[in-house]
LUMDOKOL-959093 format. One line per field, with one value per atom (N, C-alpha, C): residue in one letter; chain; atom name; y negated, x, z negated. Coordinates in nm, 2 decimals. Last residue first. Example, Ala and Ser with C-alpha at 12.3 -4.5 7.8 and 13.67 -1.06 7.14 Angstrom:
<loros>
rest <- c(S,S,S,A,A,A)
kette <- c(A,A,A,A,A,A)
atom <- c(N,CA,C,N,CA,C)
y <- c(0.22,0.11,0.00,0.57,0.45,0.33)
x <- c(1.28,1.37,1.29,1.32,1.23,1.32)
z <- c(-0.71,-0.71,-0.79,-0.78,-0.78,-0.78)
</loros>
This chain:
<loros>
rest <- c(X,X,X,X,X,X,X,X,X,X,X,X,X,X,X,X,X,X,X,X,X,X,X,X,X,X,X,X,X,X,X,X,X,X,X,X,X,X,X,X,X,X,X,X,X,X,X,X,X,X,X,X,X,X,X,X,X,X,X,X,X,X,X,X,X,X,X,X,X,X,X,X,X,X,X,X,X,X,X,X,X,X,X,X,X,X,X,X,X,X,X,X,X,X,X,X,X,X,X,X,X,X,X,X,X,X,X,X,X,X,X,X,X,X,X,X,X,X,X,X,X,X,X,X,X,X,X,X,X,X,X,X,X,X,X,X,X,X,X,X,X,X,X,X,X,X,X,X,X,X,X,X,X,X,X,X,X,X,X,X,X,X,X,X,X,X,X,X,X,X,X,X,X,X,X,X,X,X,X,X,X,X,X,X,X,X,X,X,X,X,X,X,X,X,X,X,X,X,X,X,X,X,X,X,X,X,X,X,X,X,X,X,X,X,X,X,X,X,X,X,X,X,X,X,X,X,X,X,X,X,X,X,X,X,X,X,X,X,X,X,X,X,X,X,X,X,X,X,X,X,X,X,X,X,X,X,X,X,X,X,X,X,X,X,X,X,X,X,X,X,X,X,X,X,X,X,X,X,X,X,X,X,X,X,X,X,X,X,X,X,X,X,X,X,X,X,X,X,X,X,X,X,X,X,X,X,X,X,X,X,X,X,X,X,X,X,X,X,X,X,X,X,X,X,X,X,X,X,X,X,X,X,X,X,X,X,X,X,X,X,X,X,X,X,X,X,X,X,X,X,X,X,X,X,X,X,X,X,X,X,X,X,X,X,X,X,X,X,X,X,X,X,X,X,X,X,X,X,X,X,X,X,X,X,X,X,X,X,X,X,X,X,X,X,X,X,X,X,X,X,X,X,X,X,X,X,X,X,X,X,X,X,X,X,X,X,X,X,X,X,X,X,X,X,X,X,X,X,X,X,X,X,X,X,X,X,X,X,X,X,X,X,X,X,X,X,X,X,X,X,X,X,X,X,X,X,X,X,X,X,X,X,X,X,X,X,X,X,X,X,X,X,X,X,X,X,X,X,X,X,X,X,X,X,X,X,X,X,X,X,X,X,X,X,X,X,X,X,X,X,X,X,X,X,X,X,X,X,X,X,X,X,X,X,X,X)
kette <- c(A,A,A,A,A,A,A,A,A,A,A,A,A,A,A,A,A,A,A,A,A,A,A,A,A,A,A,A,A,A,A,A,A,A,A,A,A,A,A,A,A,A,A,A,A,A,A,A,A,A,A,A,A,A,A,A,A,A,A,A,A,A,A,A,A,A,A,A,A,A,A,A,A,A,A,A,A,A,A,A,A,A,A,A,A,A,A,A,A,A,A,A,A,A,A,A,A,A,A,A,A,A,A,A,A,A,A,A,A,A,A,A,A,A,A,A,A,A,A,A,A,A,A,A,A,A,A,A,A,A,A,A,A,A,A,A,A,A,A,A,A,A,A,A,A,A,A,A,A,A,A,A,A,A,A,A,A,A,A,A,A,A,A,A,A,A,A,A,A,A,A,A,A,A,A,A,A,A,A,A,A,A,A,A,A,A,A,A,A,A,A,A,A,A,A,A,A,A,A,A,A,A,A,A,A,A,A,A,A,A,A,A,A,A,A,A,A,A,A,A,A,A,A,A,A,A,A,A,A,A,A,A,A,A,A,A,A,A,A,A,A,A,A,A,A,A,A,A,A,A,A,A,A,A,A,A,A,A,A,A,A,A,A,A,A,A,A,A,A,A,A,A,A,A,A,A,A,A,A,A,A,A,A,A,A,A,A,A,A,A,A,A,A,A,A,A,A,A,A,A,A,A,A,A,A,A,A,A,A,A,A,A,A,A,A,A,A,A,A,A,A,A,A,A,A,A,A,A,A,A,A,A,A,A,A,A,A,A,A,A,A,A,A,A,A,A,A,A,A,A,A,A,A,A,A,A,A,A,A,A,A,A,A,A,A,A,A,A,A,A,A,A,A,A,A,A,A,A,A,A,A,A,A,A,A,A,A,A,A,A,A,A,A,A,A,A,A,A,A,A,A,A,A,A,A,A,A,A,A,A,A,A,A,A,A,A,A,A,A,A,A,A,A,A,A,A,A,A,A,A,A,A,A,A,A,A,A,A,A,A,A,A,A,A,A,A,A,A,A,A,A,A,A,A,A,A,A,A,A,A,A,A,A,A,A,A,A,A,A,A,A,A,A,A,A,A,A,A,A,A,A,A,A,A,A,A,A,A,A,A,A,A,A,A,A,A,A,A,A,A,A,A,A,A,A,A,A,A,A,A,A,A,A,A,A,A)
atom <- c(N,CA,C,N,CA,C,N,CA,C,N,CA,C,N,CA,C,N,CA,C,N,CA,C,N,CA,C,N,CA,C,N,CA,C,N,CA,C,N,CA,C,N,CA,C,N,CA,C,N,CA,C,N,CA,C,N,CA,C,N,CA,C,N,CA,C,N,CA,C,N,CA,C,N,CA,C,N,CA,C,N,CA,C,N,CA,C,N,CA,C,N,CA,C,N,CA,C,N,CA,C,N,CA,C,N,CA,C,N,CA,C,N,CA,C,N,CA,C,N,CA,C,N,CA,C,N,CA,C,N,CA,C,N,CA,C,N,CA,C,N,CA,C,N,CA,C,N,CA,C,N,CA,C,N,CA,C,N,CA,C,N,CA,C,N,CA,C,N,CA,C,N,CA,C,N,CA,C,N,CA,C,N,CA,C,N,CA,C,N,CA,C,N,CA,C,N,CA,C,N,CA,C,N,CA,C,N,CA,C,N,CA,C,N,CA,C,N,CA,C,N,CA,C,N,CA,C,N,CA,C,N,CA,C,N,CA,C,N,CA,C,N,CA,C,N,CA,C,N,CA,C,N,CA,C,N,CA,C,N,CA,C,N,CA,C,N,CA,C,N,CA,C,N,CA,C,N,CA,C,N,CA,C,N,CA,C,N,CA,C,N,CA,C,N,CA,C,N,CA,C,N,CA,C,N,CA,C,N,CA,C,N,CA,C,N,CA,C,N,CA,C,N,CA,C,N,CA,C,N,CA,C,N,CA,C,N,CA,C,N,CA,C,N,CA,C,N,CA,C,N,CA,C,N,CA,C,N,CA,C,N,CA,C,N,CA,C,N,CA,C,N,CA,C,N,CA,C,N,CA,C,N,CA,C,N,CA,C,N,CA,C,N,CA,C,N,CA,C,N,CA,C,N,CA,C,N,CA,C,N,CA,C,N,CA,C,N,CA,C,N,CA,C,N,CA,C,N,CA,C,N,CA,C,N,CA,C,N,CA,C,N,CA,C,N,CA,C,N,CA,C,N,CA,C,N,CA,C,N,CA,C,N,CA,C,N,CA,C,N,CA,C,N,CA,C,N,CA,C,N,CA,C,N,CA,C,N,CA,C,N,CA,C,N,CA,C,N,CA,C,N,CA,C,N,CA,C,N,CA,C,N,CA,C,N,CA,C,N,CA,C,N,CA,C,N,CA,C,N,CA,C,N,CA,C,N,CA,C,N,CA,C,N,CA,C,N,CA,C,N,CA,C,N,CA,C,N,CA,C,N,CA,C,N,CA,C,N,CA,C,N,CA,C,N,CA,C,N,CA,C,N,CA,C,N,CA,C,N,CA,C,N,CA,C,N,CA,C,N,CA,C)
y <- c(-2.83,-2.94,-3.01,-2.68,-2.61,-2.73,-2.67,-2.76,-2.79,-2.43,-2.58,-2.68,-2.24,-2.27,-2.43,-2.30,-2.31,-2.34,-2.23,-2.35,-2.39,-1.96,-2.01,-2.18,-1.87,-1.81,-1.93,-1.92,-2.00,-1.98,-1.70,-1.88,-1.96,-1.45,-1.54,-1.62,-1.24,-1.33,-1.39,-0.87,-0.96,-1.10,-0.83,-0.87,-0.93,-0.72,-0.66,-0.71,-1.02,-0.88,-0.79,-1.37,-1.29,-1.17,-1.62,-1.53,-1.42,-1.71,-1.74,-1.65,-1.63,-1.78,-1.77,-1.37,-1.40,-1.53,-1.29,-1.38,-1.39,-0.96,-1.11,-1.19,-0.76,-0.78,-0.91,-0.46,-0.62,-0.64,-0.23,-0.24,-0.40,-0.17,-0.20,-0.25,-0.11,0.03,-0.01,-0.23,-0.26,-0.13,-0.07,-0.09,-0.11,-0.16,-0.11,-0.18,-0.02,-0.10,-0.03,0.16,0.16,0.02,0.04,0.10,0.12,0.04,-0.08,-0.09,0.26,0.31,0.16,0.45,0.30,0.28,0.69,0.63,0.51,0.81,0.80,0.73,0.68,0.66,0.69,0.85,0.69,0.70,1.12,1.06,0.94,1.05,1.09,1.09,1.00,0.90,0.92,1.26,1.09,0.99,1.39,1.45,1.32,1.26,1.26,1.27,1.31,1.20,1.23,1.54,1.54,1.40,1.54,1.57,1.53,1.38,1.38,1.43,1.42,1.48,1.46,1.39,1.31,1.33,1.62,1.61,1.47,1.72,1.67,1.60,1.51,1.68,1.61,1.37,1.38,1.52,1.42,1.47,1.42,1.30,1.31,1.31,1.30,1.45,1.43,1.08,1.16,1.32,0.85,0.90,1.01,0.77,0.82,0.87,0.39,0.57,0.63,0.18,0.25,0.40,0.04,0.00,0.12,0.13,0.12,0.08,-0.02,0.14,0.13,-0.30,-0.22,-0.07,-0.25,-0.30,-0.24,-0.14,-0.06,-0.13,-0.03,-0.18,-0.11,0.17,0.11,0.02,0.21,0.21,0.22,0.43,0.34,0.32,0.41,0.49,0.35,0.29,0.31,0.40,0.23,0.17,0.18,0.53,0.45,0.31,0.52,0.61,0.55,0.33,0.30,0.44,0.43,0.29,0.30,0.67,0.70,0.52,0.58,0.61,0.63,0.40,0.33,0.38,0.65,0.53,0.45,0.74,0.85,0.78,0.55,0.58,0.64,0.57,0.47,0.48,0.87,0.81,0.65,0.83,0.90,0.88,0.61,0.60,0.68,0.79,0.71,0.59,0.98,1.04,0.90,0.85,0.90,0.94,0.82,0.68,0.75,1.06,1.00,0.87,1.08,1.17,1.10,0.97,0.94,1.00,1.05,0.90,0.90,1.26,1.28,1.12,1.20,1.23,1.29,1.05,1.01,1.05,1.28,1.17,1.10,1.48,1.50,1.36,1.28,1.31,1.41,1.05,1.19,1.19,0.93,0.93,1.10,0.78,0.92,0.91,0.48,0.57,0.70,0.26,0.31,0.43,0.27,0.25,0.26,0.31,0.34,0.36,0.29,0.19,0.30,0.48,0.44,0.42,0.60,0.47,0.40,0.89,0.79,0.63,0.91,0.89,0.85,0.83,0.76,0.76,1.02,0.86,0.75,1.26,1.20,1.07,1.17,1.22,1.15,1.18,1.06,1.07,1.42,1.35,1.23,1.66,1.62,1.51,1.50,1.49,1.49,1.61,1.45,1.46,1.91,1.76,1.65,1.89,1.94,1.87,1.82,1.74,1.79,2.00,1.88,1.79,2.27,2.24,2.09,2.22,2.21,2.20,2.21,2.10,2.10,2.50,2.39,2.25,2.61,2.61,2.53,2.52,2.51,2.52,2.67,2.53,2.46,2.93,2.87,2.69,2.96,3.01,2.94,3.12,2.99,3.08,3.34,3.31,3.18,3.34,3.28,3.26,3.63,3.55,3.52,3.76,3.81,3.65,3.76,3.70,3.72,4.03,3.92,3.85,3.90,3.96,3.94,3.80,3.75,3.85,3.99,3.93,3.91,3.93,4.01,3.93,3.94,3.83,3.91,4.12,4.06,3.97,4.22,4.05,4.02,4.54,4.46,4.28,4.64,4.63,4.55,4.87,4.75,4.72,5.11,5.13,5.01,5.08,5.18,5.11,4.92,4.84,4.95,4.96,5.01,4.92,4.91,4.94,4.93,5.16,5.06,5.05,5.40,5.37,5.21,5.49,5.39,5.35,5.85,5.66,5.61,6.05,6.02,5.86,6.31,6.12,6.10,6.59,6.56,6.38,6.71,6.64,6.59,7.00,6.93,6.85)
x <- c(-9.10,-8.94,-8.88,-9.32,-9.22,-9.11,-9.49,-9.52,-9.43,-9.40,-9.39,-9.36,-9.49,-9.36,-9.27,-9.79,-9.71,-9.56,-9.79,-9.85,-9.78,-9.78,-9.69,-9.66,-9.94,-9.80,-9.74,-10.21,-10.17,-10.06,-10.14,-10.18,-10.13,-9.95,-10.11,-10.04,-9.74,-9.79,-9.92,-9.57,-9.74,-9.71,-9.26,-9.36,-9.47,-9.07,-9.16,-9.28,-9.02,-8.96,-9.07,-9.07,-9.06,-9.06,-9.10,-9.00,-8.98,-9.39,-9.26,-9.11,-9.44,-9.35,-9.31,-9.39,-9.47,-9.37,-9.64,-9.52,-9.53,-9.79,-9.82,-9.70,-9.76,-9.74,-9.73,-9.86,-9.88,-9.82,-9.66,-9.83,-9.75,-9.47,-9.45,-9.57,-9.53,-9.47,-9.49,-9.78,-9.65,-9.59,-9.90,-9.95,-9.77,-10.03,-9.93,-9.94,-10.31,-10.26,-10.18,-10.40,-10.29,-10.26,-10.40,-10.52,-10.48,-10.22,-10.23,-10.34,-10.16,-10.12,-10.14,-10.39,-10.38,-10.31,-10.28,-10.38,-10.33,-10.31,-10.15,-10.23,-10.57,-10.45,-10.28,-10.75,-10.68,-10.56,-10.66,-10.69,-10.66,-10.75,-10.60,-10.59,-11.04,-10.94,-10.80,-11.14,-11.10,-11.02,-11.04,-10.99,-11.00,-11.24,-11.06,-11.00,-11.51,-11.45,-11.31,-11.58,-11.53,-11.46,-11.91,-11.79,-11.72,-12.13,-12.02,-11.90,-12.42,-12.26,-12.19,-12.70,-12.63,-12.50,-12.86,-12.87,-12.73,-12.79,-12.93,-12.94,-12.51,-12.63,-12.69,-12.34,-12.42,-12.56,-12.06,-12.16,-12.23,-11.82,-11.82,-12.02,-11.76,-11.77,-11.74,-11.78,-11.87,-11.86,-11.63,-11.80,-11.88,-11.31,-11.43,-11.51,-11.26,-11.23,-11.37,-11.25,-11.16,-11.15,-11.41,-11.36,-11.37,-11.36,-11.43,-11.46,-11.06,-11.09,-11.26,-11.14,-11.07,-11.13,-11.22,-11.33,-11.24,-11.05,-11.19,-11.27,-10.71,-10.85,-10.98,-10.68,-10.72,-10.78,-10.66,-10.56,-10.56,-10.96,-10.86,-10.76,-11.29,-11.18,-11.06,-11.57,-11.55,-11.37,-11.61,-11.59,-11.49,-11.68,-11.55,-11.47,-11.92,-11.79,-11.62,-12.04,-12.03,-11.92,-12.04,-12.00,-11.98,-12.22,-12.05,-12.01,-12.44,-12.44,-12.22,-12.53,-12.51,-12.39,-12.53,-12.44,-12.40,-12.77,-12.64,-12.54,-12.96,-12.90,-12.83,-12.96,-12.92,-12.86,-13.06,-12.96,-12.86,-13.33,-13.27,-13.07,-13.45,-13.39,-13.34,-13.42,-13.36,-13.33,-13.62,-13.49,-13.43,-13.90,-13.76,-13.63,-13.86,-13.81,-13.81,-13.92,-13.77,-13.79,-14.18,-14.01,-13.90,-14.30,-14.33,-14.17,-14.29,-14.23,-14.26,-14.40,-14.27,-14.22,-14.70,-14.57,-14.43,-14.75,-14.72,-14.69,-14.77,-14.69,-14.61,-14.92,-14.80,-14.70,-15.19,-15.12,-15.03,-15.29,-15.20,-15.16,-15.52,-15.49,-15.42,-15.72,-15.58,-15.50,-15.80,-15.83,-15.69,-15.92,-15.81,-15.85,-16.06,-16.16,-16.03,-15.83,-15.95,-16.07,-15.51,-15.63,-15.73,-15.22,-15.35,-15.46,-14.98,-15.06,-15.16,-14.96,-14.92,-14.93,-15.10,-14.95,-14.86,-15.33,-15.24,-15.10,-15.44,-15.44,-15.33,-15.40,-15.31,-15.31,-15.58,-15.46,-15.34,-15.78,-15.78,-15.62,-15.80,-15.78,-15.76,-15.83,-15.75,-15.71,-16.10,-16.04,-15.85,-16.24,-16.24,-16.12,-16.22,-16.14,-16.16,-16.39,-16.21,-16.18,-16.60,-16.58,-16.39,-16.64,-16.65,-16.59,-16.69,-16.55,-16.55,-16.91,-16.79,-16.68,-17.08,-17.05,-16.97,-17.09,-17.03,-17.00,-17.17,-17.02,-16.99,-17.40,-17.38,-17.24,-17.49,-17.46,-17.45,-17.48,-17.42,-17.40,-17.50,-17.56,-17.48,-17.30,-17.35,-17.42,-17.46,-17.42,-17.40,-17.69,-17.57,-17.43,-17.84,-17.84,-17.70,-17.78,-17.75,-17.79,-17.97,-17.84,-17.84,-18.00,-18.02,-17.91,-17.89,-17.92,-17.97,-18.18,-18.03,-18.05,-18.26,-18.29,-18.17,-18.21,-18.16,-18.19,-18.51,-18.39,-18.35,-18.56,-18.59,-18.49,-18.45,-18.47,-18.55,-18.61,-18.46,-18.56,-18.69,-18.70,-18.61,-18.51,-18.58,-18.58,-18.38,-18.54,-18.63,-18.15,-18.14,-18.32,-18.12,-18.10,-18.09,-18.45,-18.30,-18.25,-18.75,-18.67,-18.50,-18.80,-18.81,-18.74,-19.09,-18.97,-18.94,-19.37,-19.33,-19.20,-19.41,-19.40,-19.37,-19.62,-19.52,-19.52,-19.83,-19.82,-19.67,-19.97,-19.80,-19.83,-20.14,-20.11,-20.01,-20.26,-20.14,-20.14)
z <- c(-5.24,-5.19,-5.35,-5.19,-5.33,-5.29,-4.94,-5.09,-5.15,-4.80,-4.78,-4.86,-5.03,-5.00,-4.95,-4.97,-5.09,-5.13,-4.71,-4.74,-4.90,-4.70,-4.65,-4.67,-4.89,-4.98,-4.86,-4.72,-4.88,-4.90,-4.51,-4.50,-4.63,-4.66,-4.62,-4.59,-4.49,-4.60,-4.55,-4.57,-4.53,-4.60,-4.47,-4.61,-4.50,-4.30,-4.29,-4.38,-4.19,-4.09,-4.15,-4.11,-4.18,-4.14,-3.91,-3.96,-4.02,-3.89,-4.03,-4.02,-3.68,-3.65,-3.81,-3.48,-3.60,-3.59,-3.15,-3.18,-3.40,-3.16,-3.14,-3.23,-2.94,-3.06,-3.10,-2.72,-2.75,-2.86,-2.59,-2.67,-2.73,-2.33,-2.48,-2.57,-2.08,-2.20,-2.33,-1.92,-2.04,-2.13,-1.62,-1.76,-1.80,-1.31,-1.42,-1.54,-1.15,-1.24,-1.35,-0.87,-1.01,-1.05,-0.60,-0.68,-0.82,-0.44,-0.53,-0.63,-0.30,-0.40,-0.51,-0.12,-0.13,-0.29,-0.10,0.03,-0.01,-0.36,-0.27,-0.13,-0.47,-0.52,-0.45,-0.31,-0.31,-0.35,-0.42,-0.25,-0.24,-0.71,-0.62,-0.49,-0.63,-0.66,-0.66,-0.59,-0.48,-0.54,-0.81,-0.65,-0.55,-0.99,-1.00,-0.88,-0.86,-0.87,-0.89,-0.86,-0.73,-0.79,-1.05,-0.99,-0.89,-1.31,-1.15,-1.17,-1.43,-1.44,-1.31,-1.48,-1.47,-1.44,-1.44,-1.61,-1.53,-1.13,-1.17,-1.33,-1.06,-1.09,-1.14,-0.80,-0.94,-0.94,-0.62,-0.64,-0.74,-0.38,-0.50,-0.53,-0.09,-0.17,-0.31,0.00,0.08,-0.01,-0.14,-0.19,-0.16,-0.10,-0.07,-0.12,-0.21,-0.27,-0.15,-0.20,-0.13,-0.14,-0.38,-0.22,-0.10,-0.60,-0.58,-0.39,-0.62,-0.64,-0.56,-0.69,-0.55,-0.50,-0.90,-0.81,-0.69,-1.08,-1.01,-0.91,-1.10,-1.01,-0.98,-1.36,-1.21,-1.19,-1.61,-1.53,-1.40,-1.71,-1.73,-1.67,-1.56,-1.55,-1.55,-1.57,-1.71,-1.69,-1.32,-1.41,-1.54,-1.20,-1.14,-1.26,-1.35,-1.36,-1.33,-1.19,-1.33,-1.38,-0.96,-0.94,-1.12,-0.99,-0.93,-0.97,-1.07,-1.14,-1.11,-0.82,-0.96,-1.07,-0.67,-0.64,-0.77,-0.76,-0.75,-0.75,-0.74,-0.81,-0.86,-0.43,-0.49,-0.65,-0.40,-0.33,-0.42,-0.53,-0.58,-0.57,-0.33,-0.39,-0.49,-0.08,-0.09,-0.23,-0.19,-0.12,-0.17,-0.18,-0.30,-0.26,0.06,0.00,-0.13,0.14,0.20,0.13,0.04,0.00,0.08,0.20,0.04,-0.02,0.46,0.39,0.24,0.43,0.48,0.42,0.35,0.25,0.31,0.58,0.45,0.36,0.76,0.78,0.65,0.62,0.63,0.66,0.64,0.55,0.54,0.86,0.86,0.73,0.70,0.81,0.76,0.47,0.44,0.53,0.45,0.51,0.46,0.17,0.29,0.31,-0.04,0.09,0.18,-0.23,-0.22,-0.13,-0.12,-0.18,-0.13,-0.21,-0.08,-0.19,-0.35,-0.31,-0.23,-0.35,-0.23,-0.25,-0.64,-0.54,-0.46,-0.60,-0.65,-0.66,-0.37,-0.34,-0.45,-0.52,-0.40,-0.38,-0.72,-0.76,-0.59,-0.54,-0.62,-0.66,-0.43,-0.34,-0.40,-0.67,-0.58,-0.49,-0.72,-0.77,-0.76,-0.45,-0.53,-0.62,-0.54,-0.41,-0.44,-0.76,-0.74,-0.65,-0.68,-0.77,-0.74,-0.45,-0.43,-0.53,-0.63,-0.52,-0.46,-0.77,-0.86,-0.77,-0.54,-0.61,-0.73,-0.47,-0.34,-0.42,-0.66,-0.70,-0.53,-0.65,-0.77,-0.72,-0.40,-0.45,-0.53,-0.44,-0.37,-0.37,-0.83,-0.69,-0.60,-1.10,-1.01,-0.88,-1.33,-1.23,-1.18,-1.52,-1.57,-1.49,-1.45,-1.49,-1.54,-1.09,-1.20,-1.33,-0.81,-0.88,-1.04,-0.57,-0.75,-0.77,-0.25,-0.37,-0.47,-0.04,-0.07,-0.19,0.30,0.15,0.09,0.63,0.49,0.36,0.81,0.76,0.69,1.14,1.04,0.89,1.37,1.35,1.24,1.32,1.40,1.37,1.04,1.14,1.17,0.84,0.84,0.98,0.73,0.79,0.86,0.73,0.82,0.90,0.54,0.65,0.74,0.36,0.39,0.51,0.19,0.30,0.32,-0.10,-0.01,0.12,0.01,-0.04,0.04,-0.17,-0.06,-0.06,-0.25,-0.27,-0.16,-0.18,-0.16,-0.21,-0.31,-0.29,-0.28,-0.25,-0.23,-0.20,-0.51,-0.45,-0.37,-0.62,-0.62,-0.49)
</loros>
């Protein structure tokens, strides 16, 4: 009986100092390291195309600070989000019966009338009774009496046409 020992392999106990660590198997169907360095390149490209169209930055323009530019990318939405909050109170103000709206419009405070996000303002009624005892020329007075147009035949309750009136004329 022989005692043949094998050759074991080496260990990071057994391997000599400065020698290199072998890389693992790679299992088939794996990426290797540079296989997934160029799927992360195509992602940032891709990201960065996206940002560029956002921002609006031309193609051979530079990124620079990009916090900078989207602190201004949001504050000019900001601003105009702002604007059309305005549009949208200015056309409220509009469409409310039995006031000078343009006046109204003048004179009403804005600082705590709100739009939600689905379009809905509040706070309006509350300023406009603020105006309204503030600046009481903001009321337009309305006729108790609803319109009724002059009738020149005379007549009290019978409908007549054009022709029944023309015919009578006629009848001498």
């Amino acid at each position: 009986m022989t005692n043949e020992t094998k050759p074991t392999e080496p260990t990071q106990e057994n391997k000599p100092q400065g020698a290199k660590p072998e890389p693992p198997d790679i299992p088939a169907g794996t990426d290797t390291d540079s296989q997934q360095l160029e799927k992360l390149k195509s992602t940032n490209t891709a990201y960065e195309n996206a940002l560029r169209s956002i921002l609006g930055i031309e193609g051979s323009e530079e990124m620079g600070d990009i916090s900078k530019r989207l602190s201004d990318y949001n504050s000019s939405l900001e601003a105009k989000a702002a604007a059309v909050n305005d549009k949208i109170i200015a056309a409220e103000i509009k469409s409310l019966q039995g006031y000078d709206t343009k006046l109204l419009a003048r004179v009403i405070d804005k600082s705590n009338i709100k739009v939600a996000d689905d379009g809905t303002v509040t706070g309006l009624s509350e300023a406009v009774k603020a105006a309204e005892k503030e600046f009481p020329a903001v009321v337009v007075k309305q006729d108790s009496k609803p319109y009724a147009p002059y009738n020149p035949a005379g007549t009290g309750g019978t409908q007549r046409t054009m022709n029944d009136i023309i015919r009578n004329k006629r009848s001498y």
